[in-house]
C-alpha positions in Angstrom: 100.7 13.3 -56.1 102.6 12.5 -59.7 99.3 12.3 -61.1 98.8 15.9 -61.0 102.1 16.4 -63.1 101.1 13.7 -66.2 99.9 15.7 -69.4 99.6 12.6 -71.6 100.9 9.1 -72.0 100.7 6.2 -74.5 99.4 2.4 -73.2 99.6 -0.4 -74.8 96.6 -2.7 -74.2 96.1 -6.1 -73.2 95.0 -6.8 -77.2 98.2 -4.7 -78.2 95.9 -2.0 -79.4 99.0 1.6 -78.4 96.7 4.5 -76.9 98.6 7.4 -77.9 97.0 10.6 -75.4 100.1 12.0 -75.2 98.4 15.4 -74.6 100.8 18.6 -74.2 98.5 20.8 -73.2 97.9 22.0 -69.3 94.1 22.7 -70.4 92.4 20.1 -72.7 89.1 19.0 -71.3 88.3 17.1 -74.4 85.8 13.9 -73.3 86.9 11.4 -71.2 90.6 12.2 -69.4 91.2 8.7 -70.5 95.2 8.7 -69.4 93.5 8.5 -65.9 92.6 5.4 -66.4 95.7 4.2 -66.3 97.4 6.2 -63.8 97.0 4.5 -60.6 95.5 0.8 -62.0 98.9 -0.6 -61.6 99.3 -2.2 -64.9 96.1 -4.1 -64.8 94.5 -2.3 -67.4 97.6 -1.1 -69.7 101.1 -0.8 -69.7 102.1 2.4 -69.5 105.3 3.0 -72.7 105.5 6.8 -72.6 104.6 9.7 -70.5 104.1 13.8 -70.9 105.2 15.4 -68.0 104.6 18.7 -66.7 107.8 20.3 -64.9 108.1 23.6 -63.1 110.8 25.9 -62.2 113.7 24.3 -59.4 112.5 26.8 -56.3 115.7 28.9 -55.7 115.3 29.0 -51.8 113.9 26.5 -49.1 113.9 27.4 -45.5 113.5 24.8 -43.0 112.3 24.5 -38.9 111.8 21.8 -36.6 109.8 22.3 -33.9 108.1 20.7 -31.0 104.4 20.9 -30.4 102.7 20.9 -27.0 99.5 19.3 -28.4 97.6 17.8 -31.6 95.0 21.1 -31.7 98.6 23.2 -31.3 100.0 21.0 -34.5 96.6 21.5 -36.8 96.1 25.2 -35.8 100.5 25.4 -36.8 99.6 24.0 -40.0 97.2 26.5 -40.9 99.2 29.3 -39.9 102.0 28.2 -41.5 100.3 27.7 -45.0 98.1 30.8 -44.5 101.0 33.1 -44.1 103.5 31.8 -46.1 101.0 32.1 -48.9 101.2 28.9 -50.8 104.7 28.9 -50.1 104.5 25.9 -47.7 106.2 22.9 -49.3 106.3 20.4 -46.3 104.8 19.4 -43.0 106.0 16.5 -41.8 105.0 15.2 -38.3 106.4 12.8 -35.9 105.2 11.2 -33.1 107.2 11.0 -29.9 108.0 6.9 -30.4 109.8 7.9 -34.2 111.7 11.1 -33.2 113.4 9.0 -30.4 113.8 6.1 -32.8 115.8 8.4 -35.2 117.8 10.6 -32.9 119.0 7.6 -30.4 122.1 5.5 -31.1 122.5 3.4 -33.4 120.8 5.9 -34.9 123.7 9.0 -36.6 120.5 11.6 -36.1 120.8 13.8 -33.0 117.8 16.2 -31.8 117.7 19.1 -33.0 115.1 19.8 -29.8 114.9 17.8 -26.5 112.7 14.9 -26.4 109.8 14.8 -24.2 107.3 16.8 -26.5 103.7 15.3 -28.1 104.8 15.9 -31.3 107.8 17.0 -33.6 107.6 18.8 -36.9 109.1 19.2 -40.0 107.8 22.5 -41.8 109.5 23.6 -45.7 108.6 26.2 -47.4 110.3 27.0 -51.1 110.2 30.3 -53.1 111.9 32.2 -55.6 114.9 33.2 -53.7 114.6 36.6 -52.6 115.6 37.7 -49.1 111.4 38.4 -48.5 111.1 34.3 -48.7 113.4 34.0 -46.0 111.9 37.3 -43.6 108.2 36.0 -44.7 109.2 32.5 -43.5 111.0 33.9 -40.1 107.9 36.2 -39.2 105.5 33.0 -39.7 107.3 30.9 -37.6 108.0 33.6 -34.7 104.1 34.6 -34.6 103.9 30.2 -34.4 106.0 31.0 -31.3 104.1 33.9 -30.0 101.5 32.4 -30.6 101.9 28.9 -28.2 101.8 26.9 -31.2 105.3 26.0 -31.0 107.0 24.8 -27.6 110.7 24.3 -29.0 112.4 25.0 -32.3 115.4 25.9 -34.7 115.8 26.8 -38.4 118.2 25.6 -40.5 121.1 28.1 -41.1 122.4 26.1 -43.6 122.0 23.3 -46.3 123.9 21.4 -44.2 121.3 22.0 -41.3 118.7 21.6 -43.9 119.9 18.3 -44.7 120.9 16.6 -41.2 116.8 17.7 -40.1 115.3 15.7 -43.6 117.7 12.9 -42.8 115.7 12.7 -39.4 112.5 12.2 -41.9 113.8 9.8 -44.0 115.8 7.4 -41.6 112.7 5.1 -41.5 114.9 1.7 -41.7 116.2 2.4 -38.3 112.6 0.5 -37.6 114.2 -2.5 -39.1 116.4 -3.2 -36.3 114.7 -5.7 -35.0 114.0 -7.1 -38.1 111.3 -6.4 -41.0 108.6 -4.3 -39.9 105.1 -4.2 -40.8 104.6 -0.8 -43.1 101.1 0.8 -43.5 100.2 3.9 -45.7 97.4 5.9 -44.6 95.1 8.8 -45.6 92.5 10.1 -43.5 91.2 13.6 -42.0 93.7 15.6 -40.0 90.4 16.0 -37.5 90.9 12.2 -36.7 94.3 11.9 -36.9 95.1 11.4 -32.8 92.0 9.5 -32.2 92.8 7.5 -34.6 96.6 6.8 -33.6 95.8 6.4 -29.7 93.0 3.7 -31.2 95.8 1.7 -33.3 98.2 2.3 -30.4 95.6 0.6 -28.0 94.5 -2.5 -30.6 98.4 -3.2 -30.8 99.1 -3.0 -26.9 95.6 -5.1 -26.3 96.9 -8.3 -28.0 101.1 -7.2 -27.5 101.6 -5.4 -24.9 105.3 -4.9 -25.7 105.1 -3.8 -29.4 106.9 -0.9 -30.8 104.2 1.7 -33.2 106.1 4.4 -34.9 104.0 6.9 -37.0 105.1 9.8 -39.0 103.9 11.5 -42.0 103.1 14.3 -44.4 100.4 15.6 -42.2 99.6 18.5 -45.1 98.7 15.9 -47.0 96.3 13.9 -44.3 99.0 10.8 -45.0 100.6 9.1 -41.8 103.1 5.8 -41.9 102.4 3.7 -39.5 105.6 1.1 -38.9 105.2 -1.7 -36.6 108.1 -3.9 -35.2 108.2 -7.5 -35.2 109.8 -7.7 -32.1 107.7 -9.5 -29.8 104.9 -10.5 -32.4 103.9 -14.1 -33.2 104.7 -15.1 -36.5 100.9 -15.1 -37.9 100.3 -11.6 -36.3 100.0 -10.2 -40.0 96.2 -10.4 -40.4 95.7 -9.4 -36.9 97.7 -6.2 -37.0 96.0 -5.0 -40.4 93.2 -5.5 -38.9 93.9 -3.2 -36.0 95.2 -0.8 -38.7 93.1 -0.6 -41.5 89.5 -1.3 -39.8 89.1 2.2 -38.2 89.8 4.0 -41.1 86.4 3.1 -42.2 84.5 5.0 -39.9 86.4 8.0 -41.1 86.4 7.9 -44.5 89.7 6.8 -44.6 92.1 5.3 -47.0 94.2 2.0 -46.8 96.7 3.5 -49.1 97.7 6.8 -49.6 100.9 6.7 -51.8 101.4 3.0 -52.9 99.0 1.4 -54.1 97.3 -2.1 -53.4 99.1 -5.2 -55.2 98.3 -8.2 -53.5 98.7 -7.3 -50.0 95.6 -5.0 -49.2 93.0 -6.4 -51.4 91.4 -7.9 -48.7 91.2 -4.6 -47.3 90.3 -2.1 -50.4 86.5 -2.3 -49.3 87.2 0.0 -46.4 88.2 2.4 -49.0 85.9 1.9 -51.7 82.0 1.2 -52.4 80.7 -2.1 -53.4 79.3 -0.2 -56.6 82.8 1.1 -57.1 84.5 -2.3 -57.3 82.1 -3.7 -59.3 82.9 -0.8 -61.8 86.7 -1.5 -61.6 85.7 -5.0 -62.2 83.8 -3.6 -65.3 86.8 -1.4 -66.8 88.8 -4.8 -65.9 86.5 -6.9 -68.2 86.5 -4.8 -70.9 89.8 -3.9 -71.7 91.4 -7.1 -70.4 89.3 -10.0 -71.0 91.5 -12.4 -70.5 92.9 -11.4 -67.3 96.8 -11.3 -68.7 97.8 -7.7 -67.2 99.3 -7.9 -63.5 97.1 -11.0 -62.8 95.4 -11.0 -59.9 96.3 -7.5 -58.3 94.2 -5.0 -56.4 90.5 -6.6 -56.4 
């Protein structure tokens, strides 16, 4: 989503030729948006030296709820609601499945629930504004039509940033999957539609060849991004190609992508078909050729 915020940039090339486009302007549809190119290439075609970014005012105000969901049509119809009434307003939706939530609000663990376990699903929902009272009572009347509504099965807002704070910490205690030693970490991008199909398919693959294994999935659901984090417990040592497998290879069917947020490096260029078109590798490959010949940026990364 940083790409949104780059004006302009300068990149230095592989023949040291500097690409100054360090555009200030929010509107400048002058030929080819060329600091695109680089954004997102991950060095291979230019080193990105400078950058023009675009900031905005700090929101004054951010509310926060957690709530629990009785079902995956409850959670997408809640997602709608929530960004259709808080008009634009809605900052975060961030989804957990059952597995996750108990992961971070068990000991070892320093979260504790702000609901009960036992729901489907858990959510995160933000909204920031200017900082009038109206952001607060427009964020309040959302949620408690949500409720009226039977969108919502359990829930609290924050009262303070200290409440604010202990629910992101929920969110962003993701190492607690690391007790049991260096999980496998996937970053996906696919339809909200397919989400929990495509969950209770990964969830079978995994249980198919491990019965045991621990799947914990989370994400910014606004955004159609889930993490999927696997444990290690359990899994043979050469269950890396196997579990990607069970990960990535459904994506395909949906129009999914193998990496949301983080690129492809190494790691998933076996994989970057399922997201991409022969004919647009081959144009990569192209851009690849002719700005970097020799092959000496990032050698040997994403195709």
């Amino acid at each position: 989503m940083m790409r949104e915020m780059v004006l302009g940039l300068e990149a230095v090339l592989a023949d040291g030729t500097v690409i100054r486009a360090m555009n200030r302007l929010i509107k400048n549809n002058s030929g080819f948006d060329l600091k695109q190119l680089f954004i997102g290439a991950e060095g291979t075609l230019g080193v990105i030296t400078r950058l023009v970014l675009r900031l905005r005012e700090k929101p004054a105000r951010q509310d926060v709820a957690f709530a629990a969901v009785p079902g995956f049509d409850a959670l997408a119809a809640l997602l709608k609601h929530m960004d259709r009434a808080l008009g634009g307003g809605l900052s975060a939706f961030e989804v957990m499945w059952p597995e996750f939530y108990e992961l971070v609000t068990t000991p070892p663990a320093k979260g504790r629930a702000p609901v009960p376990h036992g729901s489907p699903f858990y959510v995160l929902i933000e909204s920031m504004g200017g900082g009038s009272a109206g952001d607060g009572a427009l964020f309040q009347s959302a949620f408690e039509t949500a409720v009226e509504d039977g969108l919502v099965s359990d829930a609290v807002v924050a009262k303070s940033q200290a409440e604010v704070a202990a629910i992101w910490a929920l969110r962003d205690d993701v190492l607690q999957a690391a007790r049991w030693g260096l999980p496998f970490v996937f970053d996906v991008s696919l339809p909200i539609a397919d989400m929990q199909a495509y969950v209770e398919q990964v969830k079978a693959g995994l249980r198919a060849c491990w019965p045991g294994v621990r799947a914990y999935v989370f994400g910014h659901m606004g955004d159609g991004n889930l993490h999927v984090v696997i444990s290690p417990q359990g899994l043979p040592s050469d269950a890396r190609a196997a579990v990607e497998r069970i990960v990535y290879a459904p994506l395909q069917q949906v129009g999914g992508a193998i990496s949301a947020e983080h690129g492809i490096g190494l790691e998933k260029k076996a994989w970057l078909p399922i997201s991409r078109s022969p004919a647009e590798i081959a144009l990569m490959r192209t851009l690849k050729q002719a700005m970097d010949p020799k092959g000496i940026l990032n050698p040997g990364r994403v195709f």
